[in-house]
N, C-alpha and C positions, 0 to 999 in steps of 0.2 A: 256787766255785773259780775262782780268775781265768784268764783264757785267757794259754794259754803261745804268743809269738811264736816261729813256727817260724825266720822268716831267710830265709822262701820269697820270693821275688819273682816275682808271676804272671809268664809272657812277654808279651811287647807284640807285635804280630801290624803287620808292613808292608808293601805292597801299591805297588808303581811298574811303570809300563807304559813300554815305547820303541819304536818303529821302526827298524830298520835291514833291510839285505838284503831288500828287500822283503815283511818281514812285521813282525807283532807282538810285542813278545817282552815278556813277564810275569814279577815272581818276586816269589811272596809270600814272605817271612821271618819267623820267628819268634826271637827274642833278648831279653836284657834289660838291653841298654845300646843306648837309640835311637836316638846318633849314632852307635856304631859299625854299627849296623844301615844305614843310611842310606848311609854311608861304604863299605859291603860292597857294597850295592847300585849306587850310585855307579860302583864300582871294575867290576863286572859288564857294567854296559852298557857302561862305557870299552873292555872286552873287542868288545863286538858290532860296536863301531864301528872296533877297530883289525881285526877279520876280516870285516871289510864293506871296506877299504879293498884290504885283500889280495884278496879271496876275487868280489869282484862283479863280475861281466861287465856291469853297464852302466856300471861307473866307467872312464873311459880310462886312469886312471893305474892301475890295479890291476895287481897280479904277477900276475893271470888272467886279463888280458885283454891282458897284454906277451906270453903265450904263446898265444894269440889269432892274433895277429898275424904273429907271429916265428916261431913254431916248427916253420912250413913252409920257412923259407927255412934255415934249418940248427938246432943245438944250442943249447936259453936256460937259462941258468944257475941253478936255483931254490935260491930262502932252503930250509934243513934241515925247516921245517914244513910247506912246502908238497910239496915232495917225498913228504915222510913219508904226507902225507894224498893224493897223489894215487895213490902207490903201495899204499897201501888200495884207492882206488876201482881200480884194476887188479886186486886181488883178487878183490873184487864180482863184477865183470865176468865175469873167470875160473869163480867157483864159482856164478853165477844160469846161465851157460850164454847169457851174451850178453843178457841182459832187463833188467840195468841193465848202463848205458855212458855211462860219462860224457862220450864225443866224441859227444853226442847233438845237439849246438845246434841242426844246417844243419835237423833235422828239426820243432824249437820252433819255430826262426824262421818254415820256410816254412808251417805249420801255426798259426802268430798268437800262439802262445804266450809269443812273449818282448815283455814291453811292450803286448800285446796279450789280446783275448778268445776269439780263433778265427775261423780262416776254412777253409774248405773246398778245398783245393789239387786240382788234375788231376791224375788219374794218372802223366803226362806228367814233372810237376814233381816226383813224388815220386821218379819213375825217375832224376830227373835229381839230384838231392844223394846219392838213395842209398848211391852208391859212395863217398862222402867222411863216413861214417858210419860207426863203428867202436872200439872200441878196439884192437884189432889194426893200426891206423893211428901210435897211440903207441908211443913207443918210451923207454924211461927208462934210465939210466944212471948206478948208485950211486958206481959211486968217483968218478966226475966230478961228480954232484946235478944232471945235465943231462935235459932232457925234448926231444924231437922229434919233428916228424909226418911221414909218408914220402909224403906228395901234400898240393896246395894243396886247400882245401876244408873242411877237418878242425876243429874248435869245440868246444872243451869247454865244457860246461852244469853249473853248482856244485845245481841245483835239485834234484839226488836227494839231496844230503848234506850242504848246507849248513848248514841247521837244525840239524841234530842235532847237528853238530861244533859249530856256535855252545852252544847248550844245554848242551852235554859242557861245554865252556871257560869258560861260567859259571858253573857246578855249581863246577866247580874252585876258581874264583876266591872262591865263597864259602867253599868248605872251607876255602878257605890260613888266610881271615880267622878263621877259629873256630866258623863255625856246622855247626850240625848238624841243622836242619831246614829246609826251602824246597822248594817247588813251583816250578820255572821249564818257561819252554813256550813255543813258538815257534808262533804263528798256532792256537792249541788244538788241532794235528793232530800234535804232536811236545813230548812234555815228559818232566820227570825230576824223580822225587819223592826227594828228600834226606830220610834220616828220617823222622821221624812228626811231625805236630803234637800238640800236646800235650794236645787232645783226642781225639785216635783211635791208641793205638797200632798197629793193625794197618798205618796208613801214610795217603797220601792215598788217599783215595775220587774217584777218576775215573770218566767212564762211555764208555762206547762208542755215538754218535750212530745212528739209524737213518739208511741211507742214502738212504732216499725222502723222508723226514720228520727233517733233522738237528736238529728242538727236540726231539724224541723222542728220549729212553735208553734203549735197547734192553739193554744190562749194565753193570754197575757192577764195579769191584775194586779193590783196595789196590795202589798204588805205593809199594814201601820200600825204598830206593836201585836204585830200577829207573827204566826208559822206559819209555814207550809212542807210540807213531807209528802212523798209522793211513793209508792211501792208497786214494781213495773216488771212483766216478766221480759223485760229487754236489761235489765241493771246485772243481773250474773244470771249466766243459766251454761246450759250444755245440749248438747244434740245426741242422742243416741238411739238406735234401732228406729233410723225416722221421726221423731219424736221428739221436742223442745220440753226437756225440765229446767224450769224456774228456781230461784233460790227460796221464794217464797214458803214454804213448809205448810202442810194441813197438820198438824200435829195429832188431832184425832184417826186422822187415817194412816198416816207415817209415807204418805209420797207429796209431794209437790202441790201444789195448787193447780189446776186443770187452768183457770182463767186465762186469758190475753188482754194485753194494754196493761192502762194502768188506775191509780187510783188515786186523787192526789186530796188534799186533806188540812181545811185553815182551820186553826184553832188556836186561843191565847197562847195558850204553852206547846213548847215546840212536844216534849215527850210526849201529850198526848195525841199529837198529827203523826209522830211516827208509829205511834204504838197502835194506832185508831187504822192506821192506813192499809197494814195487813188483814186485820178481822173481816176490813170493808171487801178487798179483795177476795180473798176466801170466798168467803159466804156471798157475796153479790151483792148486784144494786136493792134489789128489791126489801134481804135484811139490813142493809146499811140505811134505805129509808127511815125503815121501823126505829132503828137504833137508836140514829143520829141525834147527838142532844141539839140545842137551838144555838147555840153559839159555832157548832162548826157548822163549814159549808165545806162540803163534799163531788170531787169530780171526777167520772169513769169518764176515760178515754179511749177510744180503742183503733184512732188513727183515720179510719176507712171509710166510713159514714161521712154522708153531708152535712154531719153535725158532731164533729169524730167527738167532741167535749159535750157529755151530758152533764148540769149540775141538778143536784139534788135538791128540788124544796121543800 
């Protein structure tokens, strides 16, 4: 009996990496028309690089780093997106109970973390930016689109939520285009599984790194139009006087977050797994129970245990 052409056309599977915002940013694709695949892709990072030009405090001309500058000396007038997204990060703020804050900068900078690997600050120095540390220092204002800070000193840091809002905005950009399956992911601590590949429906297969040992997979699960973001004091830290500082910031206190391991964090939208992922960490399992809305599922790992992956019910 001769075989019956079905009309199927296997998918073709594309893989392209970029830099922008200071990290990596990945999206495999699957489709089955190359150029427009290619073209999707294309159109994606053109994304990272128009919110790397808004969104980055090391660029001078960036709309984040004009209110940097300015929005000490009175009211800066922001584009409707940037607004929209900073007026987010004041929610954060609000509901972690002050554990993310995105007027975090003065505490990266003096701590080595911006452009740098860490350095060890005197207590002296931490006392001394403290007070210009805050979001209760921001001030926003909708019917104007205006932002202001109410003392000199004041820095906002895009590093809790840049990623994920970039990832969010790529995801998009390939829906517009017609696809419906991609893994994209920001420095492998922040992605978003579009769909399934077309070998695994249950979605992609990611895993959850041990935090003493990150070539060690400590759990695996399916992303299917979910996030995952993970915030780990093995991602940047430094050693000093015996002692591991994490990148992770307590902003209330102005030193690091004591915790180990990590925290990893699914939720529809990628910005809120990474924004969600530090507060969790800070403050611990026990307030990340309380917190946790019903759509994320939430996972402390801490490597060593017989059960090194606690998730949260």
């Amino acid at each position: 009996m001769p075989e019956i052409n079905s009309g199927l056309i296997e998918p073709m599977r594309l893989v392209e990496h970029g830099d922008a915002m200071g990290a990596t940013y990945t999206v495999i694709l699957y489709g089955q028309d190359q150029a427009a695949m290619a073209a999707a892709i294309d159109d994606a990072f053109a994304e990272v690089g128009r919110l790397d030009a808004l969104l980055s405090n090391y660029r001078a001309g960036s709309e984040w780093s004009a209110i940097n500058r300015s929005a000490a000396q009175g009211p800066v007038r922001l584009s409707a997106e940037l607004f929209q997204l900073l007026s987010t990060c004041m929610e954060y703020s609000q509901e972690s109970e002050g554990a993310f804050d995105i007027a975090v900068g003065p505490l990266m900078k003096l701590w080595g973390f911006y452009k740098g690997s860490g350095r060890l600050p005197n207590p002296a120095e931490v006392a001394a930016v403290l007070p210009n540390v805050g979001y209760q220092h921001i001030h926003l204002d909708a019917d104007a689109q205006t932002m202001w800070f109410d003392r000199t000193g004041v820095e906002l840091d895009p590093g809790g939520i840049g990623k994920g809002y970039a990832v969010d905005c790529m995801v998009d950009v390939l829906r517009r285009r017609g696809f419906q399956s991609a893994l994209v992911s920001g420095s492998d601590s922040t992605m978003f599984g579009m769909g399934a590949p077309p070998t695994e429906p249950k979605g992609w297969r990611v895993g959850i790194k041990d935090p003493r040992n990150p070539r060690r997979i400590v759990a695996e699960l399916f992303l299917n139009d979910m996030s995952m973001s993970t915030s780990g004091s093995y991602e940047k830290f430094f050693r000093a006087e015996g002692r591991t500082y994490t990148h992770i910031m307590d902003p209330r206190t102005g030193y690091p977050a004591p915790g180990s391991g990590s925290v990893s964090v699914i939720a529809p939208r990628t910005i809120d797994s990474e924004a969600w992922a530090k507060p969790y960490f800070i403050n611990g399992r026990k307030w990340a129970a309380e917190h946790r809305p019903k759509k994320f599922r939430v996972c402390f790992c801490d490597g060593v245990t017989e059960e090194p992956c606690a998730w949260l019910s």
